[in-house]
C-alpha positions in Angstrom: 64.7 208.4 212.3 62.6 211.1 214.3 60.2 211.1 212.0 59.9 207.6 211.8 59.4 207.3 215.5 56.7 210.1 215.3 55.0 207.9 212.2 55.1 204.8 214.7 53.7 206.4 218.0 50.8 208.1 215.7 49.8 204.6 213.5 50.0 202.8 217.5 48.1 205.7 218.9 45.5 205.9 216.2 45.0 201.7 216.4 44.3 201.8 220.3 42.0 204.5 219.9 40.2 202.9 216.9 39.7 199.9 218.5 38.5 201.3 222.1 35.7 203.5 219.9 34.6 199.7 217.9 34.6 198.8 221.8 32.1 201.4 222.7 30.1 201.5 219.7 29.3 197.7 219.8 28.7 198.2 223.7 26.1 200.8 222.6 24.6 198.6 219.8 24.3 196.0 222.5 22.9 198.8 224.7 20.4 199.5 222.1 19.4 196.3 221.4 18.1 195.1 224.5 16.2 198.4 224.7 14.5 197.7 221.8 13.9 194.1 223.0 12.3 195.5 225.9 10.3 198.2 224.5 8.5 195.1 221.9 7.7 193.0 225.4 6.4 195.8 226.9 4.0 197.0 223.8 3.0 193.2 223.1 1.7 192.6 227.3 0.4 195.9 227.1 -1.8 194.9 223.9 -2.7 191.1 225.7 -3.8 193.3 228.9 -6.1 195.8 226.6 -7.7 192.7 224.8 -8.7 191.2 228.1 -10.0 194.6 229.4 -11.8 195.9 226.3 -15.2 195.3 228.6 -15.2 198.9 230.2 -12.6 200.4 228.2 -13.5 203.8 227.0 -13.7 204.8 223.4 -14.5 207.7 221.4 -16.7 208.1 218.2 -16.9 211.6 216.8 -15.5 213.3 219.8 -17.8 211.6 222.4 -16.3 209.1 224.7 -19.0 205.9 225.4 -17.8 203.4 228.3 -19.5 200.3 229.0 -19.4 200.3 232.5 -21.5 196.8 233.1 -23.5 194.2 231.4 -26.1 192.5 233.1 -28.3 189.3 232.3 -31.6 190.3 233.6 -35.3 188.4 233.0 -37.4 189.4 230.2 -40.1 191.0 232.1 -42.7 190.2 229.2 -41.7 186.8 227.7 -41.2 183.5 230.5 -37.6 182.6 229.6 -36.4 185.1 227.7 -33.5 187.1 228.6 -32.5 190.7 228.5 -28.8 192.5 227.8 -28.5 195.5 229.6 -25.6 197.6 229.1 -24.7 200.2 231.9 -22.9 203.1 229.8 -21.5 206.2 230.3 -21.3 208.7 227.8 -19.1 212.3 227.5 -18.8 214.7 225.2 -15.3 215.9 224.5 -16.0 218.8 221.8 -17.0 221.9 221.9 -19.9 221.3 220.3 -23.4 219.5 221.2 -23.3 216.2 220.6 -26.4 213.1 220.5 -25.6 209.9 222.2 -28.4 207.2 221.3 -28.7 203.5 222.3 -30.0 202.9 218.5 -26.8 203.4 217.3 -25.2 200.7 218.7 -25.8 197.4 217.5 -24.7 194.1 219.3 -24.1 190.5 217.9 -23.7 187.3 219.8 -21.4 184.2 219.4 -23.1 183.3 216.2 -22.4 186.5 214.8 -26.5 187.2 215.2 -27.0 190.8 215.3 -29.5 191.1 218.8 -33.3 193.3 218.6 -33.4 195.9 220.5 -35.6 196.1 223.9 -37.9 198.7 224.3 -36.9 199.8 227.8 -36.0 202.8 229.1 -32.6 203.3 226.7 -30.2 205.9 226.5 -30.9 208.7 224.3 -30.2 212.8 224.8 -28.5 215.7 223.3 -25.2 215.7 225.4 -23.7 219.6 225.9 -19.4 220.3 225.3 -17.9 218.7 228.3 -21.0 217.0 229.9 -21.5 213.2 230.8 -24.8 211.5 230.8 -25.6 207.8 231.9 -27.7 205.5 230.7 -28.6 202.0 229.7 -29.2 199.9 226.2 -31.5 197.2 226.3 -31.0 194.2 224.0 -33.1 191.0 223.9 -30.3 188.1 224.5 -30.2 185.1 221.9 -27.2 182.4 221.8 -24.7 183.0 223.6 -21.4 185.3 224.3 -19.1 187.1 224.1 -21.1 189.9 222.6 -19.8 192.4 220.3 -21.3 195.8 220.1 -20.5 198.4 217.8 -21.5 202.0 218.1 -21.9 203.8 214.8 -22.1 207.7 214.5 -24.9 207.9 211.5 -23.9 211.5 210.9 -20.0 210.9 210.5 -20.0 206.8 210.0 -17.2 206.5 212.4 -17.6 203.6 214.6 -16.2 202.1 217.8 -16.2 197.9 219.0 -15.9 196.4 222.3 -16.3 192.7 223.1 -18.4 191.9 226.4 -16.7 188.3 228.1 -18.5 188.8 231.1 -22.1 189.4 231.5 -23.3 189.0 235.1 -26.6 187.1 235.9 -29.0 188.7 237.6 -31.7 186.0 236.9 -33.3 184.4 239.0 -31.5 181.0 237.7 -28.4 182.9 238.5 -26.1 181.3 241.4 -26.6 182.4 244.4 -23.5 183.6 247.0 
């Protein structure tokens, strides 16, 4: 009789205690779920904000980091018309090793997919020392129309880098006045 008084408080004992820990492990599934629910918005605005920011973002091709601080629409000084892109870049080397950053490795396309000639202007090209910065400008001559994608391609190592330039400001004479 004891003993089956003993076998009865243990089997009610071992039931409550079952079913408080099912309580507390869904609670924690639940827990973990909405974390996880979280974490996914939080990655997918995070992506939707770097895609509208890639103009300026910094990148880094074979160790050197290359921003594109500004693009400008500016008049072709030779050709009535004609426009050029300039791109205002920043370039720093983050080896510890000498590194070249040149303009004529970066190509950029417009709308069309068009792949833009280069402008012989004053464009960025230099041997760039461990841990230095350098800036500079690319000059492109402009046909169709953006957004412009430009692609910088290390010849040595092949690796390569895109950004896509929305905005270009006009600094043409055609451009509106505030």
């Amino acid at each position: 009789m004891i003993l089956k008084r003993r076998f009865r408080s243990i089997w009610i004992c071992l039931l409550t205690l079952t079913i408080f820990l099912t309580g507390c492990i869904s609670g924690e599934k639940e827990d973990q779920d909405k974390q996880k629910e979280m974490q996914k918005q939080t990655n997918t605005s995070t992506k939707d904000e770097t895609d509208k920011k890639e103009t300026g973002q910094e990148k880094t091709v074979s160790g050197v980091s290359i921003r594109i601080e500004k693009a400008l629409k500016l008049e072709h000084p030779d050709q009535k018309g004609k426009k050029v892109l300039q791109l205002q870049l920043k370039a720093t080397n983050k080896t510890a090793e000498e590194r070249f950053v040149d303009v004529f490795e970066m190509s950029v396309w417009n709308q069309e997919n068009k792949k833009l000639r280069i402008y012989p202007g004053d464009n960025l090209g230099t041997q760039l020392s461990p841990g230095k910065s350098v800036k500079g400008n690319g000059y492109y001559v402009i046909e169709g129309k953006g957004p412009f994608k430009v692609q910088y391609e290390n010849t040595d190592t092949k690796e390569k880098q895109e950004w896509i330039i929305d905005k270009v400001t006009d600094m043409t004479a055609e451009a509106p006045k505030k």
